[in-house]
N, C-alpha and C positions, 0 to 999 in steps of 0.2 A: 494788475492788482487794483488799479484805480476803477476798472468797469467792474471788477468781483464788489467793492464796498457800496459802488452805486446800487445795483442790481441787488445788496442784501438792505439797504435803508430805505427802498422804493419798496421789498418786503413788509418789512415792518412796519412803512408807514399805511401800505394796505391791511397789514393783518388790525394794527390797532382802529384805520377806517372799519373794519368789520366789526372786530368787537364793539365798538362805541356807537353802529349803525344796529346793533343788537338791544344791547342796555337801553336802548331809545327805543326799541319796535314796541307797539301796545298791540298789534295782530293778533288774533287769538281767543281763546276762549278763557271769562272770568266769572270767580264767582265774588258775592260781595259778603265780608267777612263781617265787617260791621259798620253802621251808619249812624253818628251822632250829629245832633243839631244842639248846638249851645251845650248843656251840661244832659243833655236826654241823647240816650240811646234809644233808636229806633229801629234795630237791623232788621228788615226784611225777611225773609225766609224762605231760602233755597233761591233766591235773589241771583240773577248770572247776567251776563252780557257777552257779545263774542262782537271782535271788528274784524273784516275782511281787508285783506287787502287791498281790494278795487274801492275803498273810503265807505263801503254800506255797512252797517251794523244790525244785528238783531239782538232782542231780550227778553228775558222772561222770568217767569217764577217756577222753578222744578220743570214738568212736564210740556206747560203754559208756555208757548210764546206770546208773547201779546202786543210788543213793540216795534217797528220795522224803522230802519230812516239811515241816515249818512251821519259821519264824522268827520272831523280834521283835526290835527296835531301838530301844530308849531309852534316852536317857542316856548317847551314845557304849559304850551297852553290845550287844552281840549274841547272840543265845540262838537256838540251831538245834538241833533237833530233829528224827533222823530213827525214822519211824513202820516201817521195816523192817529198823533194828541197830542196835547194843547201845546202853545207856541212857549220855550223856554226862553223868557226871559231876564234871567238874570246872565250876569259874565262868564265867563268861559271858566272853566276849572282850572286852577293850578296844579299841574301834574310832578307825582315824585315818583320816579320808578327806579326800583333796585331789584334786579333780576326776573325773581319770580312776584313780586309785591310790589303793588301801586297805591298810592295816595291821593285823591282829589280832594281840593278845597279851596272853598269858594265863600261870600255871606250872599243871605237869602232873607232876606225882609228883615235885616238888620241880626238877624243870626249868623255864628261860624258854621260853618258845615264842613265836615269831614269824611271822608267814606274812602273804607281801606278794602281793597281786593287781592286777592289771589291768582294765581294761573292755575288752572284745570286744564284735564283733557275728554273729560267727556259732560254731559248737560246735568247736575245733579237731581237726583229726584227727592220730594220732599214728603212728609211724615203725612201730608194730606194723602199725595200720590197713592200710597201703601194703602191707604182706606178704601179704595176700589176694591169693589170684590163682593161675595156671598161670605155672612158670617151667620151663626149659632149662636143662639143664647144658650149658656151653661150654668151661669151662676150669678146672683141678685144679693148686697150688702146694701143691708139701711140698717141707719142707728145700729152698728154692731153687731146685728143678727146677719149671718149668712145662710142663703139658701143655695143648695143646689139645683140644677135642672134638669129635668129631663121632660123636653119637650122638642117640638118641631118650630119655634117664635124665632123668626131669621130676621137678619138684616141686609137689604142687599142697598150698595151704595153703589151708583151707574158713574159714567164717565161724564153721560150731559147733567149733571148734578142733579137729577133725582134720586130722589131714595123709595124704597116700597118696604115697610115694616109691615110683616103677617104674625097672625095668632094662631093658635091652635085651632081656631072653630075656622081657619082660611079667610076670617076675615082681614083685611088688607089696609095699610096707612099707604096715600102716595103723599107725595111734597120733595120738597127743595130743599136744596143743603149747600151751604155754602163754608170752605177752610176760611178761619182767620188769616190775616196776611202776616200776623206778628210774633201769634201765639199759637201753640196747638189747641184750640177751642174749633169744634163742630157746633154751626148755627141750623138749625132744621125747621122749617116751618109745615105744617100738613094744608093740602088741597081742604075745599069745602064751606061748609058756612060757616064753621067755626075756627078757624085756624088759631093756632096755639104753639109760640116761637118758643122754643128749646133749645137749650143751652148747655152743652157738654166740652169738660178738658177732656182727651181723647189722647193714649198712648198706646202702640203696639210695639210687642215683644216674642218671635217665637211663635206668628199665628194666631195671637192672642191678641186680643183689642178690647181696652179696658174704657168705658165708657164712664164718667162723674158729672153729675147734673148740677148745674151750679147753684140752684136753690135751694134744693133735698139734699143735696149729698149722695144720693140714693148712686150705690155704682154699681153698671150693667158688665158683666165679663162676655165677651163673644169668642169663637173659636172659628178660623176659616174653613170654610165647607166648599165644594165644588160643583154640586147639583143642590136642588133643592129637596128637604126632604118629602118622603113619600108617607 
């Protein structure tokens, strides 16, 4: 009787070592749900991070990795360190983890900082990500008036962040585009001696990509296409 009670408290005290070696694991893949500094929120977008077991970590934005480097975890404290930008130094994060949700926070040039994440299972992609692709102009709203289209004026927006806008006569815009990190807003500059920076909030829906200029107002509708037309 007395080896049966031993043999079930040496159970329990491993199962509650397991659970409680769990509730502490940050392993994994995270996204970050929101990030305040002082009274501003600043959340990122499509914002992830994932730690490896063997202490390396990587991060990134949606599609974007862009960070590589090592972690450690002790003491509900967190120390990340990335091996390709700039040297962090401020203290180590205070860490709160309840299951699936984590808390760090730390002050930063006399700011609170806070940043709350999540547990995922796969890399999110984000509202930029979706804007790769061949699109069609369909339809053109200024000041109230809409027009329809029927034309061949495409937009194709590439992976290495150019873009090529064509006209109807095949003549061709190239330039650069860059997602906001914060907001959905598309920034485009064109090639040449004149270059001329453009500014659009940008939502897709259903194949549809709704282009708004932020100075006219002027909104472009596209529709996704798969060849270009002839």
């Amino acid at each position: 009787m007395r080896i049966l009670v031993t043999l079930f408290l040496i159970v329990m005290a491993f199962s509650c070592s397991k659970k409680e070696q769990k509730v502490s694991n940050i392993d994994g893949l995270w996204i970050v749900k929101k990030v305040k500094v002082g009274n501003k929120e600043i959340t990122p977008i499509s914002r992830w991070m994932k730690f490896n077991t063997d202490s390396t970590q990587t991060s990134g934005n949606g599609w974007l990795q862009h960070s590589v480097g090592t972690w450690s975890f002790k003491s509900n404290q967190l120390l990340i360190k990335n091996t390709n930008g700039l040297e962090d130094n401020a203290a180590p994060f205070q860490v709160k983890l309840e299951n699936s949700t984590m808390t760090w926070s730390r002050e930063e040039e006399g700011e609170n900082v806070n940043v709350f994440l999540e547990r995922i299972d796969k890399i999110p992609t984000s509202e930029g990500n979706k804007l790769m692709g061949l699109w069609k102009l369909k339809k053109v709203n200024l000041n109230n008036h809409s027009e329809e289209i029927n034309s061949t004026k495409t937009l194709y927006i590439s992976w290495d962040n150019r873009y090529i806008l064509q006209s109807e006569t095949d003549k061709k815009e190239y330039g650069i585009y860059k997602i906001h990190g914060h907001k959905p807003e598309l920034q485009m500059v064109n090639y040449g001696d004149n270059p001329e920076f453009k500014f659009y909030k940008f939502s897709i829906s259903n194949n549809e990509l709704t282009l708004i200029k932020s100075d006219t107002k002027e909104k472009l509708i596209y529709s996704r296409i798969h060849q270009f037309p002839q």
